[in-house]
Every structure is written in structure tokens, then in C-alpha cells.
N, C-alpha and C positions, 0 to 999 in steps of 0.2 A: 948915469948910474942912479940917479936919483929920482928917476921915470922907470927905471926897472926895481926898485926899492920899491915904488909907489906900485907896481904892477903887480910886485909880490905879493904886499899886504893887500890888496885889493884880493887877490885869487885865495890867501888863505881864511879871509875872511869869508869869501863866499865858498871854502869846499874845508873845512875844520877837519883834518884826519883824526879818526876815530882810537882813541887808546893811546893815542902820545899826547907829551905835553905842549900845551899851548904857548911858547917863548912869545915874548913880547918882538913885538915888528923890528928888526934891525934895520935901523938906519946907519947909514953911512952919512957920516955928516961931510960935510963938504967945506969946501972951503966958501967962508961967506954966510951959510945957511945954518939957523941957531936949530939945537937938539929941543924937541917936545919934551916939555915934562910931566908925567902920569897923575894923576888928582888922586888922592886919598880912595875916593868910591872906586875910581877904577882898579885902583893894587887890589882893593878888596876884592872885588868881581873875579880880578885874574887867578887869587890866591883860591877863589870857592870853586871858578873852575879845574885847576890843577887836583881838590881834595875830591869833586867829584870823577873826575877822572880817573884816579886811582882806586877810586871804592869800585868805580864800576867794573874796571879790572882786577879788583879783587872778589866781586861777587861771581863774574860770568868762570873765575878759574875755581869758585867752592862750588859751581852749580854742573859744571865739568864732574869734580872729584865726586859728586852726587849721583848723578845720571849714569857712572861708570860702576859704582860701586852697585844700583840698583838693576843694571844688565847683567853684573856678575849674577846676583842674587835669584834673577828668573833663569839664565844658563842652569846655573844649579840646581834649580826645581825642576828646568826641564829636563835634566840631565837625569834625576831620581827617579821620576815619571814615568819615563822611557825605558831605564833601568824596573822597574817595575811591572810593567806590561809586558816587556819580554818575558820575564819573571813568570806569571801569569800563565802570556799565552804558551810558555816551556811546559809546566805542570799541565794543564789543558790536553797538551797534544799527548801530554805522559798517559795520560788517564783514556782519553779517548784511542788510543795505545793500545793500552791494555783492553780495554772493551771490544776493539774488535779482535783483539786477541782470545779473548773470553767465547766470542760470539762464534766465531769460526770453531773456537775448539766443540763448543756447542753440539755446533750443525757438524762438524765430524763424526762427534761421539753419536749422536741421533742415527747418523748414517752407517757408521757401522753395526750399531745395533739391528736397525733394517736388513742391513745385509747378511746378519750373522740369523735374525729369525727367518726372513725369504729363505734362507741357504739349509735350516731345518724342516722347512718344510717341504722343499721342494727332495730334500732326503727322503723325509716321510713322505713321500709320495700319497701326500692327505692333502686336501684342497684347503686354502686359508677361508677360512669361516667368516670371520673376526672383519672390518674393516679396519685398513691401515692408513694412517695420518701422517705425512711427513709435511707439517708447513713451518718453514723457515728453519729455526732449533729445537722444536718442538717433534717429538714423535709419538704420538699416542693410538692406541688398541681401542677399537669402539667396538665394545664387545655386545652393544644393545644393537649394533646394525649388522647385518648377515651382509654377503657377499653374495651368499647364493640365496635370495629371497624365496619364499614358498610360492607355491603356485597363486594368481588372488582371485578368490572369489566373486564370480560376477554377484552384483547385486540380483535379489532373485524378480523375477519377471511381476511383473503389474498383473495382479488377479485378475481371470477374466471371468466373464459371465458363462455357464457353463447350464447351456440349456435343457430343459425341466419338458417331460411333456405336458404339462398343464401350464406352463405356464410362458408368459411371451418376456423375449429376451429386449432392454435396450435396443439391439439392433434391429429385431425383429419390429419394433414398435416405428422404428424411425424409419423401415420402410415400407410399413402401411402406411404411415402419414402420409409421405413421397408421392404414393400411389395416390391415395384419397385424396392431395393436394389437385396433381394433375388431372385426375378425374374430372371434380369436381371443385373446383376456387372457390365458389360461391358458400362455402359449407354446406350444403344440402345436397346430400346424393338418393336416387330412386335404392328402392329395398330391389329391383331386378339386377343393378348393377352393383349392390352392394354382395348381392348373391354372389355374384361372377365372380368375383375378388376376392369369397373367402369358399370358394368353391374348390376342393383337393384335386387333384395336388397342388399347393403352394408351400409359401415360405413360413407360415406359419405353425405352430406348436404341433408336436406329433399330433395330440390329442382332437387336433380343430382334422386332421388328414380322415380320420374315422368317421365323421359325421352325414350324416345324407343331406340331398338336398333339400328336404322336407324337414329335418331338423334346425337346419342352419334359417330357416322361412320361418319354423316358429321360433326360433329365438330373439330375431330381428327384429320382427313383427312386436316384439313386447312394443317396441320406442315407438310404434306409430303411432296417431291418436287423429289428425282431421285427413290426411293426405297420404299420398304412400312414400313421402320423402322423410329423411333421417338427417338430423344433424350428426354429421360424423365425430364430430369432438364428442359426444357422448358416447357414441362405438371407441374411441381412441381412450374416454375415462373406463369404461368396462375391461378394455384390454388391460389398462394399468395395472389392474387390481392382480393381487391381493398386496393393498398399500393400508397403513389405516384411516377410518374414516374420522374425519374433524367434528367436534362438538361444535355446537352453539359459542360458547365463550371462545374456543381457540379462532374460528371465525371471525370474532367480534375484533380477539385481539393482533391478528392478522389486519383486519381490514384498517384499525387505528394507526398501524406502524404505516403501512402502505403512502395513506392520507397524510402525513406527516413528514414522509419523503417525498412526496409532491408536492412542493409547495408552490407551482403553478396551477392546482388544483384542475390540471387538466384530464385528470381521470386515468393516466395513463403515467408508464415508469419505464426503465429500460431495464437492460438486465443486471448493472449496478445496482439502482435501486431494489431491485426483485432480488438478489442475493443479500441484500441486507436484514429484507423481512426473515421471521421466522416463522417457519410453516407448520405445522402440527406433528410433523414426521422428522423425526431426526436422522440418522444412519444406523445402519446394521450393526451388528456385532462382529468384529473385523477380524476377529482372532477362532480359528477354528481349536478344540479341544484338542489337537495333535500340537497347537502354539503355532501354524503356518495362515499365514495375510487371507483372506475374504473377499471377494467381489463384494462391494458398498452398493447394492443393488438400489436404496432407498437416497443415499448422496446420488449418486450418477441420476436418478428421477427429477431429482430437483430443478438441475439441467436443462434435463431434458424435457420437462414441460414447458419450461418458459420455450425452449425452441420448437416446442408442437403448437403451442398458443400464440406466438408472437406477430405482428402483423409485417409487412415489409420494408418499416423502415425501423424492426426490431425494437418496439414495445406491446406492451402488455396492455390491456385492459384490466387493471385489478379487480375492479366491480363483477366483471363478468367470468373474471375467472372464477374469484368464489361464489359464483352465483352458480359456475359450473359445477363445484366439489360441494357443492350442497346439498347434489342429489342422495340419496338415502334406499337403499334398499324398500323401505314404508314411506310412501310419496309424500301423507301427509308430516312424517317429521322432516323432508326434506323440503318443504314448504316454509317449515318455521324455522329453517334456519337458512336462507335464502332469509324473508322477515328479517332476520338477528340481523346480518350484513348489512341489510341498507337503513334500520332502523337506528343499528348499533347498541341495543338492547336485547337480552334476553326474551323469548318468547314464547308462552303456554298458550296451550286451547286450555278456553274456560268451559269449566263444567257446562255443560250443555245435554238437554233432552229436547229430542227434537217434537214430540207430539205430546204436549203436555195427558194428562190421563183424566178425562174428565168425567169419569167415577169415583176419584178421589174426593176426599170433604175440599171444601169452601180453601178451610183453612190451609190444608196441603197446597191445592193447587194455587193459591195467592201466591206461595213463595216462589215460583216460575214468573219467570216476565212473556211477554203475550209471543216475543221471538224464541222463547226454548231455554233462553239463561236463567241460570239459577240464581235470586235476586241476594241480596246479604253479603253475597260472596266476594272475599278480598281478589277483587282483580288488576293486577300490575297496570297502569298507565303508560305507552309506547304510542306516543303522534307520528305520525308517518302522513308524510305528502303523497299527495295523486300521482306525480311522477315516477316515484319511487313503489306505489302500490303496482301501475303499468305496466312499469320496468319486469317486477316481480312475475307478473302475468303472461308477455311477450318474449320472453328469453326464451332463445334457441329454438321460437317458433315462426313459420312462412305468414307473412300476411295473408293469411284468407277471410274470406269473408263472415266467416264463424267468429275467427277471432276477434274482427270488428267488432259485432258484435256481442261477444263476451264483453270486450273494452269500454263499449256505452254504456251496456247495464254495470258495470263494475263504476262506472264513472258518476251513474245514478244514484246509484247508493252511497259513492263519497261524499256525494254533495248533498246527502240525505241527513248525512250524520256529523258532516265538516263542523268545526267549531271558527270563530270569526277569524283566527290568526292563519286560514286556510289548510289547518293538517286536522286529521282526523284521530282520535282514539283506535287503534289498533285492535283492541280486544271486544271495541264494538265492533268492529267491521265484521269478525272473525264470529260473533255470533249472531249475524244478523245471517238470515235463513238465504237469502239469493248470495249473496258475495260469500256467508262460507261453502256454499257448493261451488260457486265460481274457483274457490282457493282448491278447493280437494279436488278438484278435475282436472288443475294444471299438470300438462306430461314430462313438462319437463325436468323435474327432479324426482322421478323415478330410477332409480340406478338396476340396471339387468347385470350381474353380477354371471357373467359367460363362464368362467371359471367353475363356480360352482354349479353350475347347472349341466352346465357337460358331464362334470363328474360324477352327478346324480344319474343322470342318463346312464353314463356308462355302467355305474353298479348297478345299474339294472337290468343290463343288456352285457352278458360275461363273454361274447363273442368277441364285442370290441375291446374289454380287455386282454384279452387273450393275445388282440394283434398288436397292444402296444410294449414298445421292448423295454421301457422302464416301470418303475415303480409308481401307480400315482398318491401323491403327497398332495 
């Protein structure tokens, strides 16, 4: 027993149950074996443990009463909470309730409104005008929208060009080029062939259908001058007309805009470019005095010259074009403004007497210079290069051997009067006696103005008028 004593305290020492008291070891004393007796520090030790023991079991039973008390307390809240949000979502449902209560009556009341005006009219045996709306609960009357719309109005047709017997239509013009083109590619066609083509009947103006074939030879015959060939783009500007004709300045301010759009300075523009310039000719008057649209005969030209002039990979020579509309009814003013474009200055003939009077005094005839100009006199300064004096000279003409010639002497007297920077004064050239008969010989800004000369003919001859079935204007 004293081996299972000792076994006891040995196990309670190593396993102390939690929450009871710790009794001191009972021994069994035995017979023989003296009792242990406890030391002062030990009673104390045993006493501090029984007093921890007890608090400890009296904390974990108020940490109990705690933790039970604080479960109640969230129970409760969640209890309100929940009580709450029912609360809530009850009212909610109330409301959205009554809303689609509301909405349905809505959309009833809408509908039978519909049904009660459809049901009058279909009484009245009258068509509903009115457009009727029924979306959602909404019913409304569009009274700004018909049911039965009006008949609509086509948009009225694109003016067209309504052909004049004097005068050539757009179309009529784009198919003599067609023609002129395949004829002739090279731009120069014989005056025999040119005959043929505007020989009647064709497609051109009543008025060209009257003429004989001896009229249409002397009319032709104006534009000859070394050869018996014709640049047709000047037959093509005679047909244009009656266009107006360009000053000096609008030329000048033409050919600046042009130069400016090129700024490859290649001489040449496309028909962007070319619709950007402005040309001397704006548009017609598009509103006839009845208030009904106009054929734009002078817009639709615009067009239509870049596409009679253009080369084929559709640009323009701007130089040459206005070298073209430079011609002039009076050659020598189509001469100086042909001048104005390549000089880009305005251009006068200077007073000039071509055989001075040598009966006059001393004194009179000093004021002459020995070539015909008049000395004193304020004359504009315009330098102009050789190439561009050439250019002037050569346009729209066949190399012949004349013309070479013209070209040397012209190029003699450049270099007669050239100053060091290689250009020449301008208004000297113009009155030095060989180069200005060289200027006033050139043919090609002559402008034969067919139009008018026809219709001079014809007032003269009242047979032909007689066969033409309009008015001539």
C-alpha cells in the first residue's frame, strides 16, 4: 500500500486536475514508517495554490455570465433587424402594389379611349387624319402628322441647256472636240477637212445648217496665216463664244493664282487645282423672271474647258491656256495680253510714229527717237526673257520654216537690246521697228468670233433667215 501511495502521488503530480482542490498526498502510514512533515514554504505554496484555484473558477463562471449575456444582446438586435426589413420590404411590395395598379389602370383608360374614338370614326364613316399613338399608358393625337399624306412633290428636274440657233450647246461643243480630237490628235487639222465637218447637215447650231460651202472657207480661212492648217482649239474658242472676254489684269490675276497652286512649278495643274483658280467669268443668272432654275451655261463651261484642253493624263497647261483666251477680236490687243501673262505686268504700246516727218523743224523732229518712239515719254518698264518673248511668238503655230525665221530675227533684236541680267525691256522691243512688225503679224491671237459673223451674213441675206425656225438673238 505504500507503493501504491507513492504511485498515487507520483500520477497526481504529473496530471493536477483542473478545478479541484489540490489535498495534500495521503499517506497511509504504516506500521514502522514515520509521517512526512510539511515545511512552512510548502503549507504556503499549497494555500496560494487552492486560492488560485478558486479565482480561476470563479473568473471562467463570470466570463460564462458575460459571453451569455452578450449573445442575448446581438439575438436581440438581430431579431429588430429582421423585424425591420420585413417591415420594409412589406411597405415596398405595398407601393410597387399599387403602382402597377396605377399603371394597368393607365393603360386601360388609354385603351378604351382608343377604342371609343376608332369606334366614332369608323361611325363617321370619315378617315382618321390625325396620327394615333398608343405606347405603353400613354395615348396621344399627332395632329402635326396626317395619315394620309399629300401627294410629294418630285424635286423639279436639273435645267437643261435648250438650244439657240446661234448658238452651240455644251453638248454640241463636246462633240466637235470628240470629233476634232479623232480627226486630228496632233491639234492641227487641214482647212479641207475642217470644211467637211462643219459642212450641213450636222449636229451643229441651226444657224451653221444655212451656210454654203464658200462661206464656211471664208470664214475658216480668217485663222490661216503660213499653211493651210488650223489649230482647232482656236475653232473650239470661237465656237465657245459668246463667253466674256478677260482683261489684261484678270489674266495676270489668273495666271498668279494658278503659279501658286503649283508649287512643283511644273507648268501644269489638274482639275483640282484648275477649279480652284478664278476665271474671269463667273455664272449666269440662274433665276429666270417667272422665279423657275436656269441652265448655268457659263458654270457648266468652266468644266468644260479644262476637259476640251486637258492632256491625257488630265492636266492642263495653264500658260497655254491663257495664252489661248488671249486672243482678241483686234490681234494687236491680243498680243499685249498674251505679253501681260508671261510677263505678269500690264502692257501698252508706246506712242509710236512710224516715219518720223522730215519737213518738220529741227526741233519737232529731235523729239522722235531714230526707231519712231516718242522720246520724254513715261514708259512702264516690263523685262521679259527670250523664252518667254518665243513662247509668245510660237503658240499655236506648226514649225515652218517662216517661222524659224521670224524666231532668229526676233532673237536678234533680243540680243540687240538685252540688258546684262539677260531680259530685256519690253516696251523697247515693242518699239523697235523689226520685232514690233514681228509682234503685230503673230496669228495667233486673232479671235474670229463665228457667231457674230454668221449673223451679220445672215442680215444680209433674208432668205436664210427666213429658213431658220427661231428667233436670232
Amino acid at each position: 500500500s505504500s507503493r501504491q501511495g507513492k504511485g498515487a502521488k507520483g500520477k497526481d503530480k504529473g496530471k493536477p486536475k483542473k478545478g479541484k482542490k489540490s489535498a495534500s498526498p495521503a499517506v497511509t502510514p504504516t506500521a514502522g514508517t514515520p509521517t512526512p512533515e510539511l515545511t512552512p514554504e510548502e503549507i504556503a505554496r499549497q494555500k496560494m495554490l487552492e486560492k488560485a484555484a478558486m479565482e480561476c473558477a470563479a473568473a471562467l463562471l463570470g466570463e460564462e455570465k458575460s459571453l451569455n449575456l452578450k449573445l442575448s444582446v446581438i439575438k436581440l438586435r438581430a431579431i429588430n433587424v429582421i423585424k425591420d426589413l420585413k417591415d420594409r420590404a412589406s411597405k415596398m411590395y405595398d407601393i410597387q402594389n399599387d403602382w402597377i395598379g396605377q399603371r394597368f389602370q393607365k393603360e386601360m383608360d388609354s385603351i378604351k379611349t382608343m377604342c371609343e374614338m376608332l369606334s366614332d370614326v369608323i361611325e363617321s364613316e370619315k378617315p382618321l387624319l390625325s396620327q394615333v399613338i398608343l405606347a405603353d399608358e400613354k395615348f396621344e393625337v399627332d395632329v402635326s402628322y396626317k395619315m394620309f399624306e399629300p401627294a410629294v412633290t418630285p424635286p423639279p428636274d436639273e435645267p437643261i441647256e435648250i438650244p439657240t440657233p446661234s448658238t452651240f450647246t455644251i453638248a454640241q461643243i463636246h462633240e466637235l472636240h470628240q470629233n476634232l480630237k479623232e480627226v486630228a490628235p496632233s491639234g492641227f487639222i487641214s482647212l479641207d477637212m475642217l470644211l467637211e465637218m462643219f459642212e450641213p447637215p450636222s449636229f451643229l447650231p441651226e444657224i451653221w445648217q444655212n451656210v454654203t460651202y464658200q462661206q464656211l472657207e471664208e470664214l475658216f480661212a480668217r485663222h490661216l496665216s503660213e499653211t493651210k492648217y488650223i489649230n482647232w482649239r482656236t475653232v473650239l474658242l470661237s465656237c465657245v463664244l459668246p463667253i466674256p472676254l478677260p482683261t489684261q489684269a484678270q489674266l495676270i490675276n489668273t495666271a498668279k493664282q494658278y503659279r501658286s497652286i503649283d508649287k512643283d512649278n511644273t507648268g501644269k495643274i489638274n482639275m483640282a487645282g484648275y477649279a480652284q483658280g478664278d476665271l474671269w467669268f463667273g455664272s449666269d443668272d440662274l433665276m429666270t423672271p417667272e422665279g423657275t432654275a436656269k441652265f448655268d451655261r457659263l458654270g457648266h463651261l468652266k468644266t468644260t474647258l479644262f476637259s476640251l484642253l486637258c492632256d491625257e493624263n488630265y492636266t492642263i497647261d495653264y500658260t497655254d491656256f491663257l495664252l489661248l483666251f488671249s486672243a482678241d477680236p483686234d490681234p494687236s490687243i491680243g498680243v499685249l495680253k498674251a505679253l501681260a501673262v508671261m510677263t505678269g505686268d500690264q502692257v501698252e504700246w508706246p506712242q509710236y510714229i512710224e516715219t518720223p516727218d522730215p519737213s518738220k523743224e529741227v526741233e519737232q523732229a529731235s523729239s522722235h527717237s531714230t526707231t519712231g518712239a516718242v522720246e520724254n515719254m513715261p514708259i512702264k518698264s516690263a523685262p521679259i526673257q527670250l523664252e518667254q518673248l518665243l513662247r509668245v511668238i510660237s503658240f499655236n503655230r506648226i514649225p515652218t520654216q517662216s517661222l524659224k525665221l521670224v524666231i532668229e530675227e526676233m532673237s536678234a533684236v533680243f540680243n540687240e537690246v538685252q540688258s546684262e541680267d539677260g531680259t530685256a525691256d519690253l516696251s523697247t522691243i515693242l518699239v523697235h521697228p523689226k520685232s514690233r512688225e514681228i509682234i503685230l503679224r503673230i496669228p495667233s491671237y486673232q479671235l474670229v468670233d463665228y457667231r457674230a459673223i454668221l449673223l451679220e451674213t445672215i442680215s444680209q441675206d433674208t432668205k436664210i433667215a427666213e429658213r431658220v425656225s427661231q428667233p436670232l438673238v
